[in-house]
C-alpha positions as CSV (number, residue, x, y, z in Angstrom):
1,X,-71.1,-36.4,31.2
2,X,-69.1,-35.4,27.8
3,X,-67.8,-38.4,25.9
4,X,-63.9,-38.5,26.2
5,X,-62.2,-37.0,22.8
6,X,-60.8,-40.2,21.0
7,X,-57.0,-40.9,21.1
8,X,-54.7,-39.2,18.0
9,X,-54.4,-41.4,15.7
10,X,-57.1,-43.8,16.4
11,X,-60.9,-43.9,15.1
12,X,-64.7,-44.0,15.8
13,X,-67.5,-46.6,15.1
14,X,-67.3,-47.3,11.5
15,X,-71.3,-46.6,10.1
16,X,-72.0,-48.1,6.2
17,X,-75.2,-47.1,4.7
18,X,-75.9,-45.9,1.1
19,X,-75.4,-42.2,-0.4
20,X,-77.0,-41.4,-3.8
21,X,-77.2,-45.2,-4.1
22,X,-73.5,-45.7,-3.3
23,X,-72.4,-48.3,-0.8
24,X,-70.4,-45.7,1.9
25,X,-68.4,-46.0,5.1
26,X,-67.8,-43.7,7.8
27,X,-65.7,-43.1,10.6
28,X,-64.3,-40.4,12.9
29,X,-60.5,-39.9,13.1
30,X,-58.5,-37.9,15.2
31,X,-55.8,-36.1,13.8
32,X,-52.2,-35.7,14.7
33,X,-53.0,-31.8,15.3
34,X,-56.2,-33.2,18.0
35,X,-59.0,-32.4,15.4
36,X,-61.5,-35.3,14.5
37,X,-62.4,-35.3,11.0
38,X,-64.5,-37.4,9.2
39,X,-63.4,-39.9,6.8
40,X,-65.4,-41.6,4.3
41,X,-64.8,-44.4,1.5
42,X,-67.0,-46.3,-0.9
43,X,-67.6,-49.9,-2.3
44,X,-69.4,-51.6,-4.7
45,X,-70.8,-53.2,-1.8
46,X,-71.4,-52.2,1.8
47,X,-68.5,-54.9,3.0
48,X,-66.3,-53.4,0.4
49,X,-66.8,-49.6,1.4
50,X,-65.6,-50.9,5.2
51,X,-62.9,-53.0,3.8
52,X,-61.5,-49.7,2.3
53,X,-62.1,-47.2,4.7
54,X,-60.4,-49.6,7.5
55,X,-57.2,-49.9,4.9
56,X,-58.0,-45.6,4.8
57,X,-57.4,-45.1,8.6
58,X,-54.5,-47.7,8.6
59,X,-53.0,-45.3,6.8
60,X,-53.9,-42.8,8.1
61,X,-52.8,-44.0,11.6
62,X,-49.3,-44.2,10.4
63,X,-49.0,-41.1,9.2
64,X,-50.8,-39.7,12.1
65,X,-47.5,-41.3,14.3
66,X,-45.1,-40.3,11.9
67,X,-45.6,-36.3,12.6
68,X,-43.7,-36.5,9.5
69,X,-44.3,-34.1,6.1
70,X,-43.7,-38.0,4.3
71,X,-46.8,-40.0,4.0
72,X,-46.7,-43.8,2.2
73,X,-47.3,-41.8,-0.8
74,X,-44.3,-40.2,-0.7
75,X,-42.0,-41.0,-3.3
76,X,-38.7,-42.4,-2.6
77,X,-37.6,-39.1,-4.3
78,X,-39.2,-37.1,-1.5
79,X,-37.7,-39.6,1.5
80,X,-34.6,-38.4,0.1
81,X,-34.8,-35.1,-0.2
82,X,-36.4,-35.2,3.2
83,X,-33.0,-36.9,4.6
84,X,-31.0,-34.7,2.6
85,X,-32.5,-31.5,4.3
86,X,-32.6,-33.4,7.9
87,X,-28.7,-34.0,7.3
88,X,-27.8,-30.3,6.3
89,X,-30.1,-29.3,9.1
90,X,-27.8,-31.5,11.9
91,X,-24.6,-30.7,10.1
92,X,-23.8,-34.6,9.7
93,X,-21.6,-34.7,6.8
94,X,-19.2,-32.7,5.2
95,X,-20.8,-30.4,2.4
96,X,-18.8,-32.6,-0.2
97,X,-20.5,-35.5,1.5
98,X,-23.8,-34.1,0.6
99,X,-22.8,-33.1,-2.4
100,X,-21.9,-36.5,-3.8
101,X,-25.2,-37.8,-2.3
102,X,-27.5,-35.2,-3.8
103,X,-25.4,-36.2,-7.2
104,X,-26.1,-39.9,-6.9
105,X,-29.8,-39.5,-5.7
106,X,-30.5,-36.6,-8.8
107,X,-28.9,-39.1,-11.4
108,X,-29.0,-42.5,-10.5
109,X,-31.5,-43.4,-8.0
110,X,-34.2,-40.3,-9.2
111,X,-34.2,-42.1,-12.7
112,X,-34.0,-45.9,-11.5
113,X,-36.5,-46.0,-8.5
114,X,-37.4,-42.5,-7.5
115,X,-40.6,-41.8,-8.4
116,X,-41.8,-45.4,-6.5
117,X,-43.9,-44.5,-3.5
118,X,-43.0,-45.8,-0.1
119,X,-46.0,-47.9,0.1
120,X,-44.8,-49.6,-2.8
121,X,-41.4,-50.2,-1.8
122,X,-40.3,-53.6,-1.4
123,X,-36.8,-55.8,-1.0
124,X,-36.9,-57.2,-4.4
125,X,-37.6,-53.7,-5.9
126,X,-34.5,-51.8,-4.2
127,X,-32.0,-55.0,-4.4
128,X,-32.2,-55.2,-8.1
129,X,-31.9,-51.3,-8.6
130,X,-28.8,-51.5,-6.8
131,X,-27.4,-54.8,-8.3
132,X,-28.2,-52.8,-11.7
133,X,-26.3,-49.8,-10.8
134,X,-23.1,-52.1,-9.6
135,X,-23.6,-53.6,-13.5
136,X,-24.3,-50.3,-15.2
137,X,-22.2,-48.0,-13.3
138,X,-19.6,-49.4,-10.7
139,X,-19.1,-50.6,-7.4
140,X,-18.1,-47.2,-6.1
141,X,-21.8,-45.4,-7.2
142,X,-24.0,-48.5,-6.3
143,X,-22.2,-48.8,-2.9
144,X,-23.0,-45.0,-2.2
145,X,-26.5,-44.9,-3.6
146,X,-27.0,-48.2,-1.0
147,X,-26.0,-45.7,1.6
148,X,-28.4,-43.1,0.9
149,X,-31.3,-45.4,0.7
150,X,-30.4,-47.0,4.0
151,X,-30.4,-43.5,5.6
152,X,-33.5,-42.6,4.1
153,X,-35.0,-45.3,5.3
154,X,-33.8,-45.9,8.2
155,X,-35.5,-42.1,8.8
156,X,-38.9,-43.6,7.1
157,X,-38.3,-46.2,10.3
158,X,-37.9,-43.4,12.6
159,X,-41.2,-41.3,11.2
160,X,-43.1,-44.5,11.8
161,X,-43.6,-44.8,7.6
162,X,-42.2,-48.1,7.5
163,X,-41.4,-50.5,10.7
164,X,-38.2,-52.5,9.2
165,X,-35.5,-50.6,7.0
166,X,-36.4,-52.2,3.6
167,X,-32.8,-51.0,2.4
168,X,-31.1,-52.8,5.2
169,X,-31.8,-55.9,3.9
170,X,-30.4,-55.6,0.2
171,X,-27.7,-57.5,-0.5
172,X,-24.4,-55.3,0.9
173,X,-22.4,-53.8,-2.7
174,X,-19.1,-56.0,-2.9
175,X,-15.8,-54.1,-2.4
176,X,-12.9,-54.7,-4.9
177,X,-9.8,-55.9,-3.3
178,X,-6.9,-53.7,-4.1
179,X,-3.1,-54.1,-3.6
180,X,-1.5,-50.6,-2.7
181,X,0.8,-49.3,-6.0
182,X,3.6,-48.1,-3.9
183,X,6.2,-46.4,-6.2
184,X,9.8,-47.0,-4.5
185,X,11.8,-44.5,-3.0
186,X,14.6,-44.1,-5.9
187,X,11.9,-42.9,-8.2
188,X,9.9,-40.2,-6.6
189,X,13.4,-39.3,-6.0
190,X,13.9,-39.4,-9.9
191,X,10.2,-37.7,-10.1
192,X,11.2,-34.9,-7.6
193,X,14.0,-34.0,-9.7
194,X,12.2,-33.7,-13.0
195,X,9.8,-31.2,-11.1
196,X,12.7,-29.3,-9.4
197,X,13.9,-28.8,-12.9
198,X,10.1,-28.3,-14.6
199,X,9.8,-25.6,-12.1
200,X,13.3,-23.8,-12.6
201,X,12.7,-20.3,-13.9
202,X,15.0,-20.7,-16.7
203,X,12.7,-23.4,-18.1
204,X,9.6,-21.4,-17.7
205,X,8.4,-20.0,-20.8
206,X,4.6,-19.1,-20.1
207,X,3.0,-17.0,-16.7
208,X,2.1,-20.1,-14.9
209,X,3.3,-20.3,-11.4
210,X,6.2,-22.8,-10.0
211,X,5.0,-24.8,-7.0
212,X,4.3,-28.4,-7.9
213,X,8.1,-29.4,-6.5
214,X,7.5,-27.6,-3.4
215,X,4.4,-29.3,-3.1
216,X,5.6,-32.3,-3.6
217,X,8.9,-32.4,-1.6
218,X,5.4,-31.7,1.1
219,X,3.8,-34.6,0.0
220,X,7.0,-36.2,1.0
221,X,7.9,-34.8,4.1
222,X,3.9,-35.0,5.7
223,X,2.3,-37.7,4.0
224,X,-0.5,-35.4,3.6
225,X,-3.3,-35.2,1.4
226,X,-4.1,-33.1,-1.4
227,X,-7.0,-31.1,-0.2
228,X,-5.1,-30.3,3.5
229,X,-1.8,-29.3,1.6
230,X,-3.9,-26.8,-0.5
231,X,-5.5,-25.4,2.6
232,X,-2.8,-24.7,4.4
233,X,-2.3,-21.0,5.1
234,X,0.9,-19.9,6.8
235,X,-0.8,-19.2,10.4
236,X,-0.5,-23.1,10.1
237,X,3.5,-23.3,9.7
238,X,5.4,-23.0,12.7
239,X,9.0,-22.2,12.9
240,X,11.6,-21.6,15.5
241,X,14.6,-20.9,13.2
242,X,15.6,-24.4,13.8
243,X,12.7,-26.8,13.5
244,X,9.5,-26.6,11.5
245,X,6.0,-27.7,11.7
246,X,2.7,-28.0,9.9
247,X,-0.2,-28.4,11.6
248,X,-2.9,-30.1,9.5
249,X,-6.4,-28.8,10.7
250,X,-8.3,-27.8,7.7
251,X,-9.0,-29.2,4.3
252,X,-10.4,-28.1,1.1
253,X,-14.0,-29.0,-0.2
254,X,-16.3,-28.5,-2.7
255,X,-20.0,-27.3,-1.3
256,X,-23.5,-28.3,-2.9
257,X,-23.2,-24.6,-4.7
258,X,-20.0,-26.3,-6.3
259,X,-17.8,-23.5,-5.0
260,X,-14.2,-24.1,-3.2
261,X,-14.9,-24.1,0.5
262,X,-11.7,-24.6,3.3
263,X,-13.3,-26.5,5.9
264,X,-12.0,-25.8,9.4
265,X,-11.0,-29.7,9.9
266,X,-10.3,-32.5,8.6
267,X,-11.5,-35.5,6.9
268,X,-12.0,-37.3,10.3
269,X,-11.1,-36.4,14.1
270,X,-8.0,-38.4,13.6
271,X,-6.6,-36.3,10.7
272,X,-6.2,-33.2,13.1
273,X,-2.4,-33.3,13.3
274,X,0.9,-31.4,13.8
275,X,3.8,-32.7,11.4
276,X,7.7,-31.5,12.0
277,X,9.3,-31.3,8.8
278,X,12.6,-32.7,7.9
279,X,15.0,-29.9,7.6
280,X,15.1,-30.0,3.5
281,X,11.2,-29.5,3.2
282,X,11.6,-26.9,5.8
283,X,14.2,-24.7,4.4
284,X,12.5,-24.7,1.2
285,X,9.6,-23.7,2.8
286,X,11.2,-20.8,4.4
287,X,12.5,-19.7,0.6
288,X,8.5,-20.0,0.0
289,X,7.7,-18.1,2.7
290,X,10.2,-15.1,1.6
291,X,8.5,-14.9,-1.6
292,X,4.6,-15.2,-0.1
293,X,2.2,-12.1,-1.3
294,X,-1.0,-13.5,0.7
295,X,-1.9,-15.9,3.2
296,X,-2.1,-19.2,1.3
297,X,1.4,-21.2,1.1
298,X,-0.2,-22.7,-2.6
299,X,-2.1,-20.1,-3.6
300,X,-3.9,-19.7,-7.4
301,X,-3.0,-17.1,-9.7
302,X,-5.0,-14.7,-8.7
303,X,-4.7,-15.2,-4.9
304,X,-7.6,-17.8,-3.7
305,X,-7.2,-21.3,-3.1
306,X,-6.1,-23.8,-5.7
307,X,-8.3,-26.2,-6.9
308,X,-7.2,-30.2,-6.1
309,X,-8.4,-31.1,-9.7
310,X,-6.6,-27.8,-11.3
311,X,-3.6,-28.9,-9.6
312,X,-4.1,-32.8,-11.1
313,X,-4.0,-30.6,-14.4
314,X,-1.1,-29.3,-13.7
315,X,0.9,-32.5,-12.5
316,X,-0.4,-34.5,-15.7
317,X,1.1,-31.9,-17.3
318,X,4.3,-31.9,-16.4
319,X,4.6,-35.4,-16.5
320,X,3.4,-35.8,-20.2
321,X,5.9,-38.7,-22.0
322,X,8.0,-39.3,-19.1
323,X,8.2,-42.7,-17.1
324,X,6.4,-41.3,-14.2
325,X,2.7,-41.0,-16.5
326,X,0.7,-42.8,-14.2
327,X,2.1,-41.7,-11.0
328,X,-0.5,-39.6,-8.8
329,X,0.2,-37.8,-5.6
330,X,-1.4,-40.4,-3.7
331,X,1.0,-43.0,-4.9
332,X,3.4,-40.0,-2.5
333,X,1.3,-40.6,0.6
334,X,1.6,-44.8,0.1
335,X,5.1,-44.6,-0.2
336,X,5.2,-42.3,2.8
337,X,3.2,-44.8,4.4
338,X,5.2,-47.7,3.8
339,X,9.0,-46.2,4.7
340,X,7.8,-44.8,8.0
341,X,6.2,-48.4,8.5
342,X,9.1,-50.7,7.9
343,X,11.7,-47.9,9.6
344,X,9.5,-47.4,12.9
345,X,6.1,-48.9,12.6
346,X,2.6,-49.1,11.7
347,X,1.4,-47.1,14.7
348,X,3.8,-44.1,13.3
349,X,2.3,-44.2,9.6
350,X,-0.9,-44.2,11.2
351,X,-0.2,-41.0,13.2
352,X,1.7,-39.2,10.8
353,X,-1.0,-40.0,7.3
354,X,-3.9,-38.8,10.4
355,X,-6.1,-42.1,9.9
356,X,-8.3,-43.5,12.4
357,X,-7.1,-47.1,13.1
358,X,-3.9,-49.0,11.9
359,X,-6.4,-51.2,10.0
360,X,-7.1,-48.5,7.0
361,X,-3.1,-47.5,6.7
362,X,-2.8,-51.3,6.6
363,X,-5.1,-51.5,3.9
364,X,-4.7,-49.1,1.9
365,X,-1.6,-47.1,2.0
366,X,1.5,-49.9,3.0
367,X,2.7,-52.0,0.5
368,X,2.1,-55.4,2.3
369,X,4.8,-58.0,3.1
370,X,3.5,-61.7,3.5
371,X,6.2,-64.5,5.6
372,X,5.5,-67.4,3.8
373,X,6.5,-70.2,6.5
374,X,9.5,-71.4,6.3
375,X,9.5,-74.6,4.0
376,X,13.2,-75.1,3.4
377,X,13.3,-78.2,4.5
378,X,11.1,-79.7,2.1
379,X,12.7,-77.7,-0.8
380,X,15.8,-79.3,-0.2
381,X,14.7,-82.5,-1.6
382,X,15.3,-81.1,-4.9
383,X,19.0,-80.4,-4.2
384,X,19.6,-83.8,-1.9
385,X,22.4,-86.3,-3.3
C-alpha cells in the first residue's frame, strides 16, 4: 500500500548526516502547489543543521498558508505595494485616496522603514517611525502613514505572514483640536460684493474669465464643496421657471496619473444630494446658463474642468490686500453650516453640507455655542448692599 502524500504545508522525518564533511539536515516538504521538495540546511554541528532547517520549514509553513506572493522576507515596501494593488483591484478608495497613500508610502514610510523585512518587524520599530514622522512632518502625514501600515498589515494577518497586526498596536496619532473660524454673515456679504465688482466686465482688463462671484453666491446658496461645485455640469441643474435645483452627485478628483478625473459620486453615500436654490443664486444661474458654450457650469478656458487648486489661485488673487486675505471658501460652507443650524437645526446643516452624522457638522463646520449654567446668583454678591 502507497504511503499517503504528506499534508501542504507540513514536513517529513528530518535525517542529519554529514556531506563533504558538513553537518546537514533534511527533510521533505510539501508545497502549497502539492509538490514535495526537498529541503536541506547546514550546521557547524549535526544539532545545529536540525535547529536551522526546523526554523527553515517554520517558515516555510507560513508561507505555504499564506498563498501569498509576500513571504517574511518581504519588505514592508512590498506589503505595501501588495495592499496598494489589492485596493485598486476591489475599487476601495477613491483614486485620490490612493493617490495620497502611494505619496506617503513613496516618501515617508519607503525612506523611514521600508526596506525592513516583515520578519523583522516589530512594535517598537513601527511606533517610533511614526512618533518620528508626527515630530518631523505633522499630525496629518503620520496619522495617514499609521493607516496604511495598519492596512498592510492587517492584510500580512490575513495572508497568514504575521498572526497579530503589529501596526494595530502603535500608539494611535493624536488629533489637534480645532475651533471652527466661522466668518459672520455681514462679511461674506461684504466679500461677495468685492467679487461682484472684481468680476464686472468694466473692471476686467486681461482674458481671464468672470465666475468666482457666481461661484461663490453657490458656495452660499448649497453649502457645497469645492470639488462638487466644479463638477457640476448642467444635466445636474434643474429648473421649472420658478424653482431651481442642484443635484450634487459627482465630484472632482485627482487620479494616481495626477490627471483631473470627475468621479460619478461623492465623497461619501451621504453627500449624494439635491439642493433648491434660493431665488437670487438661481436667477443668476439662469444668466449663466444663457451664456454657457459647453456642458460644464465652471468650465476652464479652454472648455474642460477647472482645477480646485487653479481656482484657490484665482480667489487669492482677487483678494490680495483686502480684509478678507485669509478667508477660504470653506470658511463659506461653515458659515452655511452654522446659519441653517441656529435658524432650523443641526439635522438640516447636516442634510444640506451632505455629511454622514450630525457629529462631524458639529465638529467641524458650526461655530459652537457653550450655556455656561446659570450662576447669577452667586455673582450678585459683588453688587449686594
Amino acid at each position: 500500500m502507497a504511503r499517503p502524500p504528506l499534508t501542504i504545508g507540513t514536513y517529513g522525518k528530518i535525517t542529519r548526516k554529514k556531506v563533504n564533511g558538513k553537518p546537514t539536515a533534511f527533510a521533505r516538504f510539501r508545497d502549497v502547489d502539492g509538490r514535495t521538495r526537498s529541503v536541506q540546511r547546514i550546521g557547524r554541528t549535526l544539532a545545529e543543521a536540525e535547529h536551522n532547517i526546523k526554523a527553515a520549514l517554520v517558515d516555510r509553513k507560513i508561507e505555504a498558508d499564506s498563498q501569498s506572493a509576500l513571504s517574511l522576507d518581504s519588505t514592508i515596501n512590498d506589503l505595501i505595494a501588495e495592499w496598494l494593488q489589492e485596493s485598486r483591484d476591489a475599487g476601495k478608495y477613491a483614486p485620490a485616496s490612493l493617490r495620497t497613500y502611494k505619496l506617503r508610502a513613496d516618501h515617508l514610510i519607503s525612506p523611514g522603514i521600508g526596506g525592513i523585512r516583515i520578519r523583522e518587524s516589530t512594535v517598537p520599530k513601527l511606533d517610533r517611525f511614526v512618533k518620528l514622522t508626527i515630530k518631523n512632518h505633522g499630525t496629518g502625514s503620520a496619522a495617514t502613514c499609521r493607516t496604511i501600515l495598519v492596512n498592510a498589515f492587517d492584510m500580512a494577518v490575513r495572508h497568514g505572514l504575521t498572526d497579530s497586526n503589529l501596526a494595530r498596536s502603535t500608539a494611535t496619532v493624536p488629533k489637534k483640536a480645532t475651533t471652527p473660524d466661522v466668518v459672520d454673515v455681514d462679511k461674506i456679504k461684504r466679500l461677495l460684493e468685492h467679487l461682484k465688482r472684481y468680476d464686472d466686465p468694466a473692471n476686467i482688463k486681461t482674458r481671464r474669465i468672470p465666475y468666482l462671484y457666481v461661484l461663490n453666491v453657490l458656495y452660499v446658496a448649497t453649502g457645497a464643496r469645492t470639488a462638487e461645485l466644479l463638477a457640476l455640469h448642467w444635466t445636474d441643474v434643474e429648473d421649472d421657471g420658478t424653482d431651481m435645483w442642484v443635484s450634487i452627485a459627482a465630484t472632482l478628483t485627482v487620479g494616481e496619473d495626477n490627471k483631473l478625473v470627475r468621479q460619478p459620486r461623492t465623497k461619501s453615500d451621504s453627500g449624494m444630494r439635491r439642493l433648491k436654490l434660493p431665488a437670487y443664486a438661481a436667477n443668476l444661474l439662469r444668466g449663466l446658463r444663457l451664456d454657457a458654450y459647453n456642458r460644464i457650469v465652471f468650465p476652464s478656458s479652454v472648455g474642460t474642468h477647472r482645477w480646485p487648486h487653479n481656482m484657490r489661485d484665482d480667489w487669492r488673487t482677487a483678494i490680495k490686500d483686502t480684509e478678507f486675505v485669509g478667508i477660504t471658501p470653506t470658511a463659506f460652507r461653515k458659515a452655511v453650516a452654522t446659519v441653517i443650524r441656529d435658524e432650523i437645526g443641526i439635522e438640516a446643516a447636516r442634510d444640506q453640507l451632505g455629511h454622514s452624522s450630525e457629529e462631524v457638522t458639529k465638529k467641524h463646520y458650526v461655530k459652537r455655542l457653550h450655556d455656561a449654567p446659570d450662576s447669577t446668583a452667586a455673582l450678585d454678591l459683588f453688587f449686594a448692599e
